[in-house]
N, C-alpha and C positions, 0 to 999 in steps of 0.2 A: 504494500500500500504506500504510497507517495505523497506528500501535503510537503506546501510551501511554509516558509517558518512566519510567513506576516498567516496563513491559515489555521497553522498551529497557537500564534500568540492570541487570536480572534476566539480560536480555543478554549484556553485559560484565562482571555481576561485578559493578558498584562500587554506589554507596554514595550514596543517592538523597539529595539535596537541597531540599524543598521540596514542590511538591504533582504527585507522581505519576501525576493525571489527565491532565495535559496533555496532548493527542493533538499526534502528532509526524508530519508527512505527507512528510519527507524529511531532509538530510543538505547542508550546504555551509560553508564558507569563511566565515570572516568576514566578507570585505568581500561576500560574494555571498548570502549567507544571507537569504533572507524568513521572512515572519511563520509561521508553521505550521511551519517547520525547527529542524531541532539544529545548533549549531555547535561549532567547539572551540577551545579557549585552552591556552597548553601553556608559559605563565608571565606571569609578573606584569608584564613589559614592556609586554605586549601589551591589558596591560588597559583602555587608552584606545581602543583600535582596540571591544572589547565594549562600549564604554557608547556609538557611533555603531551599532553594529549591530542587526536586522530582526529577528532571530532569536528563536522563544520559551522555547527552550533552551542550554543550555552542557555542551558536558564539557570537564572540565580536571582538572588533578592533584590528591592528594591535598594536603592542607595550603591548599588557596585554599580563602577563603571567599568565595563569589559576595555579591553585594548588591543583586542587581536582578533576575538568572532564577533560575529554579527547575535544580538544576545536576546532572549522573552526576558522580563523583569516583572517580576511575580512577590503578592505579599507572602505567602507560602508555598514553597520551592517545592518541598515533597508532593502535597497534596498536586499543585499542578503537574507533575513530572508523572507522578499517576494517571492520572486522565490523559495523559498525551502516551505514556505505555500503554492503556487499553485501548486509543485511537488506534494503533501501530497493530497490538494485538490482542484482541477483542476479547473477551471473556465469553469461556463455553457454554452455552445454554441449553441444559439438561430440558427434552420433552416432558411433561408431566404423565405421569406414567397411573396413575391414582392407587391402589392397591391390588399389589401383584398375585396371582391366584399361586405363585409359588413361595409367600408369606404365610407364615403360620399366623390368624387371626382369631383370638376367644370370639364366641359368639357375644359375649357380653360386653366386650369391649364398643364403645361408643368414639366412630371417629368421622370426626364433618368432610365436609364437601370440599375438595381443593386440596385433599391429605395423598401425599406419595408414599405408599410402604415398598421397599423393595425388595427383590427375592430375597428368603431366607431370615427376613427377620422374623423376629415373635413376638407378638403384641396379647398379654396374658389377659386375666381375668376383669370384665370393670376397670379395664382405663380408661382414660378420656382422651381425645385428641382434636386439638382445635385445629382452624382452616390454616392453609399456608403450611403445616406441618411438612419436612422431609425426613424420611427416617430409612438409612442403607442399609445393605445388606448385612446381615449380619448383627443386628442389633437386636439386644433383649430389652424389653419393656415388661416392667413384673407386675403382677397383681395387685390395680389399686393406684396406680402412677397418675398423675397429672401434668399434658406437655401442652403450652399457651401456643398461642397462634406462630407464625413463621420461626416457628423454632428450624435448625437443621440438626441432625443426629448424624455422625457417620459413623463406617462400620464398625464393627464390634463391642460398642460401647455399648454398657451393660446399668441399668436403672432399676434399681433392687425394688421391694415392696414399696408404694404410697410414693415413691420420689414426686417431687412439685418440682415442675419444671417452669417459670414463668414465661411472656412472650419475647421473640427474637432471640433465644437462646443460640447460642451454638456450643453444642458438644462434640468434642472430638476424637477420632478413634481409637478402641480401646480403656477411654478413659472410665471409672467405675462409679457411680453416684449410691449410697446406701449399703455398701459393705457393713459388718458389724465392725463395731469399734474396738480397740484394741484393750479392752477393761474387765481385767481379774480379780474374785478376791481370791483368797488362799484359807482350805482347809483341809484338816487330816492329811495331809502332804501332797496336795492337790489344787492347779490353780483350776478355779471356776470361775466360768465365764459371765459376766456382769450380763444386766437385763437387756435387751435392744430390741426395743418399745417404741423408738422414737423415728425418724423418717430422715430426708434431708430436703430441705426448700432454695431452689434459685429463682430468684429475684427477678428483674424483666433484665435484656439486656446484655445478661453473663456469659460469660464466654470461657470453658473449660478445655483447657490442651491435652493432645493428646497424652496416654497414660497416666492421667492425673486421677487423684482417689480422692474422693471426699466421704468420708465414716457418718454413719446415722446417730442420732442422738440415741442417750442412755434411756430416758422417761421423752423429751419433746425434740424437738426438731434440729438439728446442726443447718444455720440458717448462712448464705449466700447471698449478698446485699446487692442492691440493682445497681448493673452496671459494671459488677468490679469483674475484673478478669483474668485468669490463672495460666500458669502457663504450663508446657508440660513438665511431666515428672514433679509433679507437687503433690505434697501429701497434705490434706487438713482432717483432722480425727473428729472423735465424735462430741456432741454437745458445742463444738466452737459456733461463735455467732460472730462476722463478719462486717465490717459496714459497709457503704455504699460507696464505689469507684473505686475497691481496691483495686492494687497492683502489685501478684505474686510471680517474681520471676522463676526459672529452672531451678528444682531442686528443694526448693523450701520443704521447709517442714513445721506443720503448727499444731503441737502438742493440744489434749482434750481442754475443752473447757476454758479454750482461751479467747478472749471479745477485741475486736477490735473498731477503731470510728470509722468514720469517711477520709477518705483519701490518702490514707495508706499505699505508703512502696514499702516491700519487700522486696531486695534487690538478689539475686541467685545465690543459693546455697543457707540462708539463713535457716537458722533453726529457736525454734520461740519453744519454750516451756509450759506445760500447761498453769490453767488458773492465771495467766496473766491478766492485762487489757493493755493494747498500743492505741495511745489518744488519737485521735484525729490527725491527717497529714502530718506523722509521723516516715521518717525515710530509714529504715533501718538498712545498713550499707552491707555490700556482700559477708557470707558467711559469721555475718556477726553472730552470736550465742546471746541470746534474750532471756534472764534470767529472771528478768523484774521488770513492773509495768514501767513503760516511756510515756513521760508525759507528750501531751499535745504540741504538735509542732518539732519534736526532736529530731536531733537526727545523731545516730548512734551508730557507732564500728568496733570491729572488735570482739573479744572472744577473754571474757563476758564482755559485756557492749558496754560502753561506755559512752561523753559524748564525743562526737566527732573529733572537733578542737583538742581535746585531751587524748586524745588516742595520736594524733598527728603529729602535736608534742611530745609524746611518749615515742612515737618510730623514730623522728628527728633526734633524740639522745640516745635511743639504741646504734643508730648510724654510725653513731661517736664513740661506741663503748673501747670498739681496738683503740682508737687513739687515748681515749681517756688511760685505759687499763696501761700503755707508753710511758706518759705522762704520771700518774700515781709510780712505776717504779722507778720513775728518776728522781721524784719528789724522794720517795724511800729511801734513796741509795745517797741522798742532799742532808735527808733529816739524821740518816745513821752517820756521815762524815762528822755533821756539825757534835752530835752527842760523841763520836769519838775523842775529838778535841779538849770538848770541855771534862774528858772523862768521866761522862756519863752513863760508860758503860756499853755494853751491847741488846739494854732492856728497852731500848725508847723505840719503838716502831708506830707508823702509822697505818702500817695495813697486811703486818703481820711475816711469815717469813712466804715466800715464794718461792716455789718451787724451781722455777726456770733462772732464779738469781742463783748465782754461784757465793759462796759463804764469804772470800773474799773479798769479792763484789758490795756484799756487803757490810764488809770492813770496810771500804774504800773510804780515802777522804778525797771529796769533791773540787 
């Protein structure tokens, strides 16, 4: 497909740079970009990376002046650079297929008008399913589920008893919603498995990656706040309640019973403790260990987490410690001369004997 870049800028809106003829026969990367392509820059950093690149075109933000391509200038770069990749290459648009007679369907399951099940899923007893629903191959829907309107399911993803799915969900595959929760007590030398009573509810909105698990509550609901979005390989256990726009990157992990507010990051690999709460637009930074609630607004790193600022200060003097540890035995070997002198003896130290100092050494006068 071919568009000139004054067609493309007419596009997105922005605000042509240069000479509009240009014919434009695709969309890439910087560093991937060939000759006949558009590319995009999205600050000033990066403008060394554009004066090696292929590209006959640039879009980038308002305020840059380009000096070499003909440029679109856009208030946001991504979002346009999007729309001009699906101009280029269009997004596939599945037939609607409505329910496949090679779906396993309860008779009792209730599903509306404009729902796609596709072979090989199973939709159990008394579910419900609103219009706009797509749900692939291979997906289980258990006994008793609730899935809001244009939800998408893909395959293999698994929706244990009662799960509440709100509308525009997307679930991804393999990912598990209502597993039991991970909660034992212990007797006669035996761990027993705690009650799992409770469901698990998403929000409108939510967005679950794939392989990601979220456990059913104990007595009510492990609740998924509207909007917030997980990514894969996350695990959240049972009883946690969530607020609205989180942001759970790869890997987390959030212990039972843990609350948190609105607008939460969790950035990859964190692991939160249970019985917490993380306040509102709290950022806990990778791999931090959350051991205690963060107030509102924090932002925390670390292992245990601490804040930011202090954790930054603490790497910055670790950086230093060879040189310090340098520095401490010449001081030693200063402090033992001057007590040599005064005949003070060989008892006056300031950080004890050293292994790697030779006894001499620390005889020495300075």
């Amino acid at each position: 497909m071919l568009a000139t870049l004054g067609e493309l800028a007419a596009l997105v809106e922005g605000q042509l740079v240069g000479d509009g003829g240009v014919a434009i026969t695709g969309a890439a990367s910087l560093g991937d970009a060939e000759p006949g392509q558009i590319t995009l820059i999205d600050g000033d950093d990066k403008n060394h990376l554009l004066q090696k690149s292929r590209a006959s075109a640039v879009l980038a933000p308002k305020g840059y002046v380009p000096d070499q391509l003909p440029a679109i200038l856009v208030d946001d770069v991504h979002r346009a650079f999007a729309i001009i990749i699906v101009h280029f290459h269009p997004r596939r648009q599945a037939a609607r297929i409505g329910v496949s007679p090679l779906a396993s369907v309860s008779p009792s399951a209730r599903i509306a008008d404009g729902v796609d099940v596709h072979p090989f899923a199973a939709i159990g007893d008394d579910v419900v399913i609103e219009s706009g629903v797509t749900i692939h191959s291979g997906v289980t829907v258990m006994a008793g589920s609730k899935i809001g309107r244009d939800t998408v399911i893909y395959p293999n993803a698994v929706l244990y008893e009662e799960t509440v799915v709100g509308p525009r969900c997307v679930i991804h595959a393999n990912a598990v919603l209502g597993a039991f929760g991970f909660g034992y007590g212990f007797a006669e030398g035996r761990h027993i498995l705690s009650a799992q009573l409770g469901n698990v509810i998403l929000g409108a909105d939510v967005e679950i990656g794939a392989g990601s698990t979220i456990d059913r509550g104990t007595y009510g609901p492990t609740v998924i706040g509207e909007g917030t979005k997980i990514d894969d390989l996350v695990m959240v256990a049972h009883n946690c309640r969530l607020g609205r726009h989180n942001m759970l990157c790869s890997q987390v992990g959030v212990a039972g019973s843990t609350t948190t507010g609105d607008y939460v990051t969790m950035a990859g690999q964190v692991g939160v403790r249970d019985h917490v709460h993380i306040g509102s637009r709290a950022v806990l930074g990778a791999k931090a260990g959350i051991s205690n609630d963060v107030p509102e607004g924090a932002r925390v790193i670390g292992i245990p987490a601490t804040p930011e600022r202090d954790q930054k200060i603490k790497q910055a003097v670790f950086s230093k410690l060879p040189e310090m540890r340098q520095q401490l035995k010449k001081l030693q070997r200063l402090v033992e001369g001057i007590a040599a002198r005064l005949g003070m003896g060989e008892g006056l130290s300031i950080a004890g004997d050293d292994a790697e100092t030779k006894p001499d050494q620390r005889r020495a006068v300075a």
